[in-house]
C-alpha positions as CSV (number, residue, x, y, z in Angstrom):
1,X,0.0,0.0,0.0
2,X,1.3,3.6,-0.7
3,X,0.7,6.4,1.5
4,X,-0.1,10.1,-0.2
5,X,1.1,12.4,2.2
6,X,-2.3,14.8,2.1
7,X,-5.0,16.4,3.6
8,X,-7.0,16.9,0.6
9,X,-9.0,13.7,-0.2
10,X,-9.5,15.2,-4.2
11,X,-6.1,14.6,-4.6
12,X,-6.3,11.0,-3.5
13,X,-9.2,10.3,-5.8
14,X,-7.3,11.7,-8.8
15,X,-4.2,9.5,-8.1
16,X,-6.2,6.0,-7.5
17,X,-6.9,6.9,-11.2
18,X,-3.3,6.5,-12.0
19,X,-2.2,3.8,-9.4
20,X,-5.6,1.2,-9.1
21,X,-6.7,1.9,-5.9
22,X,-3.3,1.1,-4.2
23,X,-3.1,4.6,-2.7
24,X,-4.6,5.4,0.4
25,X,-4.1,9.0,2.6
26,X,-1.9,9.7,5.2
27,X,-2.8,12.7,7.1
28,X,1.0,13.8,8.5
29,X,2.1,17.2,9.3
30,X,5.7,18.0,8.1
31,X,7.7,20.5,8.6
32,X,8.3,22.3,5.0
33,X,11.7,23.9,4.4
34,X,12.3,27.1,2.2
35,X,13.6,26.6,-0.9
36,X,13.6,28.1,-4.6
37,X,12.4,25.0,-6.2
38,X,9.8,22.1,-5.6
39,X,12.2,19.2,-5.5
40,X,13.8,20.0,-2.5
41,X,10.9,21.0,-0.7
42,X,8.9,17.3,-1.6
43,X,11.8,15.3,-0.9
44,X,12.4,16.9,2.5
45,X,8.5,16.2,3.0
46,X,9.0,12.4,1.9
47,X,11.6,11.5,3.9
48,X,10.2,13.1,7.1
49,X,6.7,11.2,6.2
50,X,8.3,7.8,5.4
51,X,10.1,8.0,9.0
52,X,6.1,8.4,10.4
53,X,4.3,6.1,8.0
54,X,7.6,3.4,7.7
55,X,6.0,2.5,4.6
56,X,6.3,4.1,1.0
57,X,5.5,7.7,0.6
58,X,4.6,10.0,-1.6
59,X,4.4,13.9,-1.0
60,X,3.6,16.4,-3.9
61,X,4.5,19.9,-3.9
62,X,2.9,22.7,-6.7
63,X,3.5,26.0,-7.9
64,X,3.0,28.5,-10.4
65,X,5.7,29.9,-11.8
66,X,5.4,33.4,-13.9
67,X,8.2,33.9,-16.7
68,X,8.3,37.6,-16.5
69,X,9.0,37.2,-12.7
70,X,11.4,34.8,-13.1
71,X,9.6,31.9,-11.9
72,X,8.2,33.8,-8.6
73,X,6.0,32.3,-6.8
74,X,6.8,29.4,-7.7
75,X,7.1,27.3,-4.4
76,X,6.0,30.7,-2.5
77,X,2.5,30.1,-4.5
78,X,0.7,29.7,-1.4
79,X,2.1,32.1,1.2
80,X,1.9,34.5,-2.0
81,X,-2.0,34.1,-2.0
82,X,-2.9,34.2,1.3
83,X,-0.9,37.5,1.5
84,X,-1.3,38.9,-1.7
85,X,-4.4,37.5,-3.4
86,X,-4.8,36.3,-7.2
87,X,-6.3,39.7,-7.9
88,X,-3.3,40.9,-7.1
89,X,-1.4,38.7,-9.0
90,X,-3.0,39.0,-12.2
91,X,-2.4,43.2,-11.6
92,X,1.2,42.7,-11.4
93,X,1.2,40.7,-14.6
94,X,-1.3,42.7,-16.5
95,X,1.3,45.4,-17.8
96,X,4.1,42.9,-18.5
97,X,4.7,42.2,-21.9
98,X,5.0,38.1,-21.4
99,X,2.1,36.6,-19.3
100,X,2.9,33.2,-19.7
101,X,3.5,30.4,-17.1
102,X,3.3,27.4,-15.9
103,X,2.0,24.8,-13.1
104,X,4.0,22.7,-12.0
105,X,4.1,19.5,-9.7
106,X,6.7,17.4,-8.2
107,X,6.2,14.3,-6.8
108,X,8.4,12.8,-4.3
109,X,8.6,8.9,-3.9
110,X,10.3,7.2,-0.3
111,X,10.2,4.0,0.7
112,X,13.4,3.5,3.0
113,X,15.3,1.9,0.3
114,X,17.6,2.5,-3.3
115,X,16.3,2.7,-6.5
116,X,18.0,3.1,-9.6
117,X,17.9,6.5,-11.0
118,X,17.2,8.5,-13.8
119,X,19.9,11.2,-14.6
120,X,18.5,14.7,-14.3
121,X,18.2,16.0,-18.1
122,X,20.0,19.2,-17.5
123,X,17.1,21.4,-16.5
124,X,13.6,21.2,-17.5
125,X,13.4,24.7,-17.7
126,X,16.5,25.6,-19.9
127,X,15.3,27.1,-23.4
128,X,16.5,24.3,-25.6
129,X,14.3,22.3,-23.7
130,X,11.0,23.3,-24.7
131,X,10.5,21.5,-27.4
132,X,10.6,18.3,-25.1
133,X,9.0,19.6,-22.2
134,X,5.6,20.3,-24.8
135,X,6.3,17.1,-26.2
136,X,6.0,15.9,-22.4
137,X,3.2,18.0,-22.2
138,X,1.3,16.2,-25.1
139,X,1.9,12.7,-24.2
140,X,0.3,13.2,-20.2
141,X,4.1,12.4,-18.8
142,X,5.9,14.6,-16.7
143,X,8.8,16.1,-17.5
144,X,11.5,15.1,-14.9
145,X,12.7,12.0,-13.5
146,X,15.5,12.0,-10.9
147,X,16.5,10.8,-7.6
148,X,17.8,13.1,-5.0
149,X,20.1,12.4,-2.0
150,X,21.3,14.1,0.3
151,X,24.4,13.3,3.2
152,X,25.0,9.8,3.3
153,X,22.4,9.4,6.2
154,X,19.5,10.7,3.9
155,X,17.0,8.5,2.7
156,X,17.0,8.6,-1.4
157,X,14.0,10.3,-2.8
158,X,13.0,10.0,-6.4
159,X,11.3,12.4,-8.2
160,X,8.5,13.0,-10.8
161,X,7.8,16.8,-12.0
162,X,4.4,17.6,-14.1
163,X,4.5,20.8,-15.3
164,X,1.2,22.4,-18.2
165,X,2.0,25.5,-19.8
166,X,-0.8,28.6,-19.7
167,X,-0.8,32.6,-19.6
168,X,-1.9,34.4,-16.6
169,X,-5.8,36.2,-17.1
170,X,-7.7,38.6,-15.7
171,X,-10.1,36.2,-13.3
172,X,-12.6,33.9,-15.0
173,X,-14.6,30.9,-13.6
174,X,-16.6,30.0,-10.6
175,X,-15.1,26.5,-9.9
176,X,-11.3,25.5,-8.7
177,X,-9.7,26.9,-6.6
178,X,-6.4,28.9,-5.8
179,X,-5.2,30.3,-8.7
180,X,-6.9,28.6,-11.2
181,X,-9.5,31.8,-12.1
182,X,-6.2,33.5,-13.4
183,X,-4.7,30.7,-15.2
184,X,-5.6,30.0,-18.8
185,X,-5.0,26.8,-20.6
186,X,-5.9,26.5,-24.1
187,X,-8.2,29.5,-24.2
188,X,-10.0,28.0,-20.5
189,X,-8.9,28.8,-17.1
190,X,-8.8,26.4,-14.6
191,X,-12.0,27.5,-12.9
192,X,-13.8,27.4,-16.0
193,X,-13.2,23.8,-16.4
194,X,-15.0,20.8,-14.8
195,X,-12.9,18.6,-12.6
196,X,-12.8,15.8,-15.1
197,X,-11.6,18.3,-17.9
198,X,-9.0,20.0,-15.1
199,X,-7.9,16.3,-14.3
200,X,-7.4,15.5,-17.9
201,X,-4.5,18.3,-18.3
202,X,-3.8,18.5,-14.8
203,X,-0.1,19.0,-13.8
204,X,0.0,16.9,-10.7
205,X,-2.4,14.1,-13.3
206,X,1.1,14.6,-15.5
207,X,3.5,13.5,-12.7
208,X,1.2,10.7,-11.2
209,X,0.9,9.4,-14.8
210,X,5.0,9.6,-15.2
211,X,5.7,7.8,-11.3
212,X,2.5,5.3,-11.5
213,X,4.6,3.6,-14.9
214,X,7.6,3.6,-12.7
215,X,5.9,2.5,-9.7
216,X,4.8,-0.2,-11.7
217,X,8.4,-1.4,-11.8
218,X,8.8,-2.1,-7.8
């Protein structure tokens, strides 16, 4: 059995979809660290929820990440809306030239033990990389696979990135939740879609699809 780290039981739902009912919640309350990217902040999450659960973990951690701030919020997303507001964000973006974006997820995977890994691919978000990454974004998969470790007492941690391009919008939509009235994807934002459509492109759906074929594996 594999334990999503969560409180939200939506997420659950949308990765039994992925992993055939072999996923059940585990409601654990970990300590997050700062950092300027997702990885570091999931795989600090897995390894402290593995150590509760001793049992395979998985921890997601999401973000939206602005190109004409330079990816900011990115993994502030959330301290960024309860103290700023989407409103807000979509103000700051308006008179930019370049409102695109992108959601991202990263999926961290723990289970106490080694695991082959995947060598990082130089960057997901490095320019002559885009080409993949939409090609990535096409096929449902998600567009990193690495492991991380840290000191030689740290637990390795594998990890599984989903990211779907958009643009940031004035608001639009009564449904979602977060930033997804200010996020457009193909012409729809987020909170215009139903939950099945959102699912369908979703960025965490993109890493779940990417770890439940490795998963698969164990």
């Amino acid at each position: 059995m594999l334990n999503f780290v969560t409180t939200n039981p939506g997420k659950v739902r949308e990765a039994t979809a992925y992993l055939d009912d072999e996923v059940v919640q585990f409601d654990f309350d970990y300590p997050e660290i700062q950092a300027d990217e997702l990885g570091p902040v999931a795989a600090h999450g897995a390894r402290e929820a593995y150590r509760a659960a001793d049992g395979p973990v998985i921890v997601d951690d999401a973000g939206l990440f602005i190109d004409a701030f330079d990816g900011f919020p990115g993994p502030y997303s959330s301290y960024v809306e309860n103290r700023v507001g989407i409103e807000r964000v979509w103000r700051l973006t308006e008179p930019e030239d370049d409102h695109s974006a992108a959601f991202k997820t990263v999926i961290a995977y723990c289970d106490g033990e080694g695991f082959a890994a995947t060598p990082d691919p130089g960057g997901i978000d490095r320019e002559e990389r885009r080409g993949q990454d939409l090609a990535a974004d096409e096929r449902g998969g998600a567009t990193m696979d690495t492991q991380v470790q840290g000191d030689e007492d740290a637990l390795p941690v594998k990890l599984f990135e989903g990211r779907v391009p958009g643009e940031i919008v004035a608001p639009r939509g009564e449904g979602g939740f977060g930033y997804d009235p200010i996020f457009e994807h193909d012409g729809t934002t987020f909170a215009e879609m139903s939950t099945d459509e959102k699912n369908a492109v979703s960025h965490r759906g993109r890493a779940l699809a990417k770890f439940s074929e490795w998963y698969a594996t164990r």
